[in-house]
Backbone bond lengths (Angstrom), bond angles and torsions (degrees), N, CA, C in turn:
res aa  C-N    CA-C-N  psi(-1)  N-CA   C-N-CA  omega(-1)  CA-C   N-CA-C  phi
1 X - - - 1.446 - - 1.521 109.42 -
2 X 1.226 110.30 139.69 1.616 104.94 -167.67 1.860 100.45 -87.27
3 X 0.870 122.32 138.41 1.337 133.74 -165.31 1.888 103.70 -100.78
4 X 1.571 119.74 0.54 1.601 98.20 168.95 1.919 94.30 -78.07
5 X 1.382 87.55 161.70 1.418 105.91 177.81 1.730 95.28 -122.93
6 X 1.711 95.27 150.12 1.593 108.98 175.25 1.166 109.72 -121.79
7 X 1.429 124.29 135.01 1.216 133.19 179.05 1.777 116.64 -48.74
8 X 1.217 136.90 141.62 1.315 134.43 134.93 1.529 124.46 -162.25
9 X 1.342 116.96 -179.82 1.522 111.17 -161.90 1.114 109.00 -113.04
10 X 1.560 111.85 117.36 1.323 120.65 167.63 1.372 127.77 -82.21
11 X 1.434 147.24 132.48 1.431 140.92 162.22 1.657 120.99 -69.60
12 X 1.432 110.70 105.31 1.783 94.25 -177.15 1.868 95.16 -97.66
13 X 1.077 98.09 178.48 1.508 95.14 155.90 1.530 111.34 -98.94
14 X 1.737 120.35 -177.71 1.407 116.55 -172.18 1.815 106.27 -59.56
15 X 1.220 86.13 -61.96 1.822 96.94 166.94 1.642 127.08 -13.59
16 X 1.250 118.41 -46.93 1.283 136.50 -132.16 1.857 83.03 -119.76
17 X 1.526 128.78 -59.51 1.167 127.97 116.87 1.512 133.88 45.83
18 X 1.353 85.93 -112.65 1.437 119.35 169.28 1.469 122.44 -66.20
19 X 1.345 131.58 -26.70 1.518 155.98 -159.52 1.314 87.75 -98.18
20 X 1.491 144.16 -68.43 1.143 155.46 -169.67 1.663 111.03 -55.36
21 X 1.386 96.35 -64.63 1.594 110.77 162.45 1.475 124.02 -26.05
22 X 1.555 105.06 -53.29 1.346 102.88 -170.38 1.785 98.20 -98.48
23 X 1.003 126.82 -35.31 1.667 128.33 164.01 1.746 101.17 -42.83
24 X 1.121 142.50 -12.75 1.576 146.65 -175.37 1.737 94.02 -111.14
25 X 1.395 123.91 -52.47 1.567 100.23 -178.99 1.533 119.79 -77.85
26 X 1.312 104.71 -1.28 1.142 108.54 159.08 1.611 151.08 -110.53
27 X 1.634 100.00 30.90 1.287 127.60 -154.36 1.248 104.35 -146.19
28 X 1.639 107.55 -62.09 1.207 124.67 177.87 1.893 106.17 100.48
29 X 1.799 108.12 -13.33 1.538 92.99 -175.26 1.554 103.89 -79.30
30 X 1.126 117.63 -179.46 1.521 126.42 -169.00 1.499 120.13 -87.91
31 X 1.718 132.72 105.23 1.271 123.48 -167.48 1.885 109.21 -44.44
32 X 1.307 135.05 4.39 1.290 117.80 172.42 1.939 93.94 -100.47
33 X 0.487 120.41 18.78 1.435 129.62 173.83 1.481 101.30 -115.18
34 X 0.715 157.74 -76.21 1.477 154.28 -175.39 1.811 91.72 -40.71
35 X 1.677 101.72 -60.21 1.697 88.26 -171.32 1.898 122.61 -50.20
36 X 1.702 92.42 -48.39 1.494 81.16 170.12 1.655 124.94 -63.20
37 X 0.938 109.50 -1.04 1.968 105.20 171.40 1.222 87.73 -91.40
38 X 1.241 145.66 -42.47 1.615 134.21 -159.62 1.544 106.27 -64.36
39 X 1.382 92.22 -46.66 2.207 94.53 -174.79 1.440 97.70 -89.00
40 X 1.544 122.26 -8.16 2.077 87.49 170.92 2.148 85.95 -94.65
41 X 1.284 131.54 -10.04 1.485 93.07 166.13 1.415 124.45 -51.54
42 X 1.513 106.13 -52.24 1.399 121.14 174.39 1.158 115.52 -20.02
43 X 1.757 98.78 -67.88 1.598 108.24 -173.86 1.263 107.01 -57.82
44 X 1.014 113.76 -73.04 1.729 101.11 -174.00 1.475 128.68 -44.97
45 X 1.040 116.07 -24.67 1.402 120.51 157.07 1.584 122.90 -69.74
46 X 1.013 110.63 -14.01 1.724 99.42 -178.20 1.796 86.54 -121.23
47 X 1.215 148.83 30.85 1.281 128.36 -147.14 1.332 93.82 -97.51
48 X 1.497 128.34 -5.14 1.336 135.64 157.30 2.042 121.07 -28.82
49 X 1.458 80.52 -57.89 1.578 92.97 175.26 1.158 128.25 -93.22
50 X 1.613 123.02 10.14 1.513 129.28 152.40 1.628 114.03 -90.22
51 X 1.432 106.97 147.65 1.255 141.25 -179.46 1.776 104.41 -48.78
52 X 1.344 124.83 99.72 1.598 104.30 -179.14 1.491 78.36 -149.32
53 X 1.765 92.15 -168.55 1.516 97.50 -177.15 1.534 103.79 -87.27
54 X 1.778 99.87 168.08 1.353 108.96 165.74 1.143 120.11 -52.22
55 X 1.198 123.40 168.46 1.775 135.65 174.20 1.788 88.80 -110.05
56 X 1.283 100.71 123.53 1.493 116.85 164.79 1.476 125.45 -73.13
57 X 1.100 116.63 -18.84 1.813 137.60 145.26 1.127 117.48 -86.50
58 X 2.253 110.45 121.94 1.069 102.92 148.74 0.830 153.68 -95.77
């Protein structure tokens, strides 16, 4: 996995925010780190409907 990262802007709500905020003073890892685990759950959960190779087992 290529490890540069690209900037862009996400909308949270305050909630989402604030939840993150304190999940980081209490962890210490970085709320853009939590986000990227949040969108590869995603991905892996829908990875059905992305473009990859076949599975050679059916």
């Amino acid at each position: 996995m290529n490890d540069k990262k690209i900037s862009t802007t996400v909308y949270l709500t305050q909630e989402q925010i604030n939840q993150l905020k304190e999940l980081n003073s209490r962890t210490k890892v970085p709320v853009a780190a939590y986000i990227r685990e949040g969108i590869d759950l995603v991905l892996q959960e829908h990875s059905d409907k992305l473009p990859g190779q076949l599975s050679l087992v059916e």
